[in-house]
C-alpha positions in Angstrom: 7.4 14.6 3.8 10.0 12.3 4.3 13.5 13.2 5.2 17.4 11.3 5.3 19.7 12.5 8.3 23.1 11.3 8.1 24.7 12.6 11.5 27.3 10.8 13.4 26.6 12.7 16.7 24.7 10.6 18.6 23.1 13.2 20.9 22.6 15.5 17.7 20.8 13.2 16.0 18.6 12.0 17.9 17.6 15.1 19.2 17.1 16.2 15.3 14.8 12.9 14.9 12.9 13.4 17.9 12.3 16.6 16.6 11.5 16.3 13.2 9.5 13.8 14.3 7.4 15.5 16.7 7.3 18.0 13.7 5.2 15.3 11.9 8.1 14.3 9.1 9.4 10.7 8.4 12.5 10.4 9.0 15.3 7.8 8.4 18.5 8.9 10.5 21.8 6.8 10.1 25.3 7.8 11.6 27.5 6.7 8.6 28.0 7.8 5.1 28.1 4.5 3.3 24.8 3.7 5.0 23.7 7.2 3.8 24.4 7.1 0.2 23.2 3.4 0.3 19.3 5.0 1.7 19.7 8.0 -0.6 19.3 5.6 -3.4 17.5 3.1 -2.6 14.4 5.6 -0.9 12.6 8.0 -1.8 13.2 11.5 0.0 12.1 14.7 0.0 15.3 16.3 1.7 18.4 14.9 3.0 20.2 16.6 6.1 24.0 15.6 6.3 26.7 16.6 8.6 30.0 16.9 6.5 32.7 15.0 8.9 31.2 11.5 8.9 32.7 7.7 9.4 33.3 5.8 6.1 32.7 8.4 3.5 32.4 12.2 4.4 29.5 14.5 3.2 31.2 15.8 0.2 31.4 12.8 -1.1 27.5 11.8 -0.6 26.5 15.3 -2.7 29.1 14.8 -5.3 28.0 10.9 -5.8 24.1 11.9 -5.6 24.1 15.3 -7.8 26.1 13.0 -10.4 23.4 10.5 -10.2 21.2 13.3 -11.3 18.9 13.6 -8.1 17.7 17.2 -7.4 16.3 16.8 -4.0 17.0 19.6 -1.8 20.5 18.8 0.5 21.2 20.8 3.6 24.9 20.4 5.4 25.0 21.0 9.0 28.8 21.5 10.1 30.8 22.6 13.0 33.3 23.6 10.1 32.9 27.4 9.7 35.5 28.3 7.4 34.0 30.0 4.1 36.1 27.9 2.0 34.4 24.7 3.7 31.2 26.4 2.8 32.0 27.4 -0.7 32.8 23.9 -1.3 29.7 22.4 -0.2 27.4 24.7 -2.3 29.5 24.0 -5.1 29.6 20.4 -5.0 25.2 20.7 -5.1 24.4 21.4 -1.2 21.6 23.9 -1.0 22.1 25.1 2.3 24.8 25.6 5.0 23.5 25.2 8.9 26.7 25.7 11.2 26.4 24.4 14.7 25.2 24.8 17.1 22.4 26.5 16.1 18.5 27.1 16.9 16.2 24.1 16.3 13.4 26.8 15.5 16.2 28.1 12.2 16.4 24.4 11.6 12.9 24.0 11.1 12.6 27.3 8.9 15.5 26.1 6.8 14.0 23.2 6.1 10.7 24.3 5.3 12.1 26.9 2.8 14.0 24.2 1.0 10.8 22.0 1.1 9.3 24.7 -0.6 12.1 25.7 -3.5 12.5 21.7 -3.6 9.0 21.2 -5.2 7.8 24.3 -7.0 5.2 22.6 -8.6 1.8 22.5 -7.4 0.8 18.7 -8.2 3.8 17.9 -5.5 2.5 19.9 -3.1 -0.6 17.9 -2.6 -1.6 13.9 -2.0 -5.1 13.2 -3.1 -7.0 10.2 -2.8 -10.8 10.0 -3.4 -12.1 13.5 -1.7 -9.2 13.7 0.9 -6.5 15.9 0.1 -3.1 16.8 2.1 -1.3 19.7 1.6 2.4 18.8 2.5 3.7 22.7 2.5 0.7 24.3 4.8 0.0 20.6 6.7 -3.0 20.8 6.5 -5.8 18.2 5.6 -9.6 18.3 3.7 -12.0 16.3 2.8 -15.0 17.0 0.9 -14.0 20.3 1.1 -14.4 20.4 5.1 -10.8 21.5 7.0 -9.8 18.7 9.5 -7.6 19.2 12.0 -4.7 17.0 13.1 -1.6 16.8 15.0 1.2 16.2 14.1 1.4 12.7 14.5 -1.7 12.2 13.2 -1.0 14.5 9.8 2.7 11.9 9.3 0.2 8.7 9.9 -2.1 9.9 7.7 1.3 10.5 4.9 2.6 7.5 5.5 -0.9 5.7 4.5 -1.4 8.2 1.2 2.1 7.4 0.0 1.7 3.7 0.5 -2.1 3.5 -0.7 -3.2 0.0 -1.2 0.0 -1.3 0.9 -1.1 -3.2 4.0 1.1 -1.5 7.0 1.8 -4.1 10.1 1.5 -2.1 13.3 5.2 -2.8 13.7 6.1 -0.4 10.4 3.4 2.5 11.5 5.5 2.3 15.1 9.0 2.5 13.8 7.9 5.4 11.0 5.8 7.6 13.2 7.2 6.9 17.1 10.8 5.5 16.4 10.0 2.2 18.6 9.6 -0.9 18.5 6.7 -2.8 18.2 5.4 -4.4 21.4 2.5 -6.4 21.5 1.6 -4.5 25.2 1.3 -1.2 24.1 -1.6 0.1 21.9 -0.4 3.2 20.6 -0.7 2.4 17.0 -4.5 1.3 17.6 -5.1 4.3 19.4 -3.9 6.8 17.3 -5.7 5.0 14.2 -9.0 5.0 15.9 -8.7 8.5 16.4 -7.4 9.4 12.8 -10.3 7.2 11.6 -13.3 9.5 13.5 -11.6 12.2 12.2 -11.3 11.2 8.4 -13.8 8.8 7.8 -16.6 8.7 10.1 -18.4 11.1 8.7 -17.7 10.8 5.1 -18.1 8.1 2.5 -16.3 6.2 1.2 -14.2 4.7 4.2 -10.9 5.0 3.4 -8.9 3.5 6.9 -9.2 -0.5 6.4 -8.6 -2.6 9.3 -7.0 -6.1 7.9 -7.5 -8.6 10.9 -4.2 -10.3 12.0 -2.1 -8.2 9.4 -2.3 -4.7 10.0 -4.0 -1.0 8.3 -4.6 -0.3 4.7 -5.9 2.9 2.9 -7.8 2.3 0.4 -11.0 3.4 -1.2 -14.0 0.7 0.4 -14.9 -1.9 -1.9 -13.0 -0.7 -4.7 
């Protein structure tokens, strides 16, 4: 799942990152409106989190302009605003939920899962499937041939991000911005790690291999010589 969080906090949003994050979702954060309504359009998200007092252009203006557009996604204010009226005026505009701060990262976490949820009703968007490996994006959980495999959380958002971008060659710099938040240094051999691992997991004892190593360039998923 990926996820857009506009907050112009600094120390609230990177805390929400980290933890969202750690929670195994993608997620793009950005601390000004403009910038927000520019990713809104020009990704593809699965929920966008928005604070409604933001530099540029506030967050009533980001639902208005994307429910106009005609995108559905699921849109969840957090506010220190607390007024009912303020409220009232958010869910009418096309927000789906109200979080006011501060508040509980573990409500947070339910809030958004329970708009994940009401966000895709359908089963075909609950689920990625490639070859005999399927995720399931609601439980977070991963099979192949039928067999449960278990992964972290890190793991289960590396595996997304390959799924999503099937037959797209990743540079390690992209899989360590998307699934750590930092930058790429040539020292550290996180990304290889954590792809070796993924690999035993998911592919070493089935066929076909699915985790492609391109030398010089990066990782691929797709299915072996296909």
């Amino acid at each position: 799942m990926k996820i857009l969080l506009i907050e112009d906090e600094y120390k609230t949003g990177d805390y929400l990152k980290q933890g969202l994050t750690e929670s195994g979702y993608l997620t793009d954060w950005t601390t000004d409106g403009i910038t927000g309504l520019h990713l809104a359009f020009s990704e593809q998200y699965d929920l966008i989190i928005l604070d409604v007092m933001l530099p540029e252009l506030d967050g009533w203006h980001i639902v208005d302009r994307i429910r106009k557009s005609g995108k559905n996604l699921p849109i969840l204010f957090l506010t220190a605003r607390d007024q009912v009226e303020d409220r009232v005026k958010g869910l009418e505009l096309g927000a789906d939920d109200y979080l006011i701060k501060p508040f509980a990262f573990s409500e947070f976490l339910a809030r958004i899962k329970s708009l994940l949820r009401r966000g895709q009703p359908q089963e075909e968007h609950h689920f990625i499937k490639i070859a005999d490996l399927e995720l399931d994006l609601h439980k977070r959980r991963v099979t192949r041939a039928g067999q449960r495999i278990d992964l972290t959380a890190k793991e289960f958002a590396l595996m997304e991000l390959f799924m999503r971008r099937r037959g797209e060659v990743l540079p390690r710099s992209l899989i360590a911005s998307q699934i750590w938040d930092m930058n790429f240094d040539s020292d550290t051999n996180v990304v290889e790690v954590a792809i070796k691992r993924l690999r035993n997991k998911i592919d070493s004892n089935f066929s076909p291999k699915l985790i492609q190593n391109i030398r010089g360039m990066g990782y691929v998923l797709e299915i072996e010589d296909e």
